[in-house]
N, C-alpha and C positions, 0 to 999 in steps of 0.2 A: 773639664772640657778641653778638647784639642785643637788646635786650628793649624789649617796648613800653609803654609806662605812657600809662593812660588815667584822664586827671582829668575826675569828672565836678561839675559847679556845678549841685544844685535851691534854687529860689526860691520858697515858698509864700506866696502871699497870703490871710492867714489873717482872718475874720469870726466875732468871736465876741458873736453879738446879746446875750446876754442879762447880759453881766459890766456890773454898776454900777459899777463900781471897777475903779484900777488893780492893787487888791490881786484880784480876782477875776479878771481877768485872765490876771496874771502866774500865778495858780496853774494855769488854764487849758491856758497857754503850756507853763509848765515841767513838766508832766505827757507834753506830747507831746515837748518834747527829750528829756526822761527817756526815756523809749522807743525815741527814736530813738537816740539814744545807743546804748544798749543791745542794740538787736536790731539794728544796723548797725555797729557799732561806727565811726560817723562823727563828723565833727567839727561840730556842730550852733549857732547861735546867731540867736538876734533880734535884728536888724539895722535893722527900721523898726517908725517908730509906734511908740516905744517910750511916749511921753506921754498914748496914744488910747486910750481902756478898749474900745474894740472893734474896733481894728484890729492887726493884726502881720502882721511878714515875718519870712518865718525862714528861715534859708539854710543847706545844709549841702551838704558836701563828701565825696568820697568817691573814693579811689584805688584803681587795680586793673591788672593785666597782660593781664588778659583785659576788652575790652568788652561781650561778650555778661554777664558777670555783672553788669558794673552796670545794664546794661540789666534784668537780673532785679530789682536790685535798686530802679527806679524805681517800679515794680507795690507793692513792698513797703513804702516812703513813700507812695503813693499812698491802699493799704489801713492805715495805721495814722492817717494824717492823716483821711480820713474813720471811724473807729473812735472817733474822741477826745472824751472825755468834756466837760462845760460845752457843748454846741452850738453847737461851733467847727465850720465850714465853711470849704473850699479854695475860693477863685474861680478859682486860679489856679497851676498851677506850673511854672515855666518852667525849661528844661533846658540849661543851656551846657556843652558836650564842651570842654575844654582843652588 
């Protein structure tokens, strides 16, 4: 018996204009892994820009059998990263299948 495992890789490039600080920021930030964590149960971290009070990247990963669900679940990152409190904006999120 076969089974297929589909890893998927998102990359958000996150803009958060109005954090003065890297402490305003980082609260910014960890309010949306908090989340995503959470309602994904993914593995979520901020990977760039960590020294830049308005910029991050944040990359999270996410395994599954079936590819149509993560595909559901791209829609579902998409709606909580633009959801995200502090007026943090996505420029970008880039999708690698594994």
């Amino acid at each position: 018996m076969e089974s297929s495992i589909h890893v998927l890789l998102l990359v958000l490039d996150c803009h958060i204009p109005h954090a003065q600080s890297l402490k305003q920021k980082r609260a910014v930030i960890k309010s949306l892994v908090d989340r995503l964590r959470a309602r994904l149960n993914a593995s979520v971290a901020e990977t760039g820009f960590l020294d830049e009070w308005q910029r991050s990247v944040i990359a999270l990963s996410l395994v599954s059998n079936n590819r149509r669900y993560l595909q559901q679940q791209i829609d579902i990152v998409e709606q909580l990263a633009l959801a995200s409190s502090g007026g943090m904006t996505v420029s970008r999120i880039e999708q690698h299948w594994l």
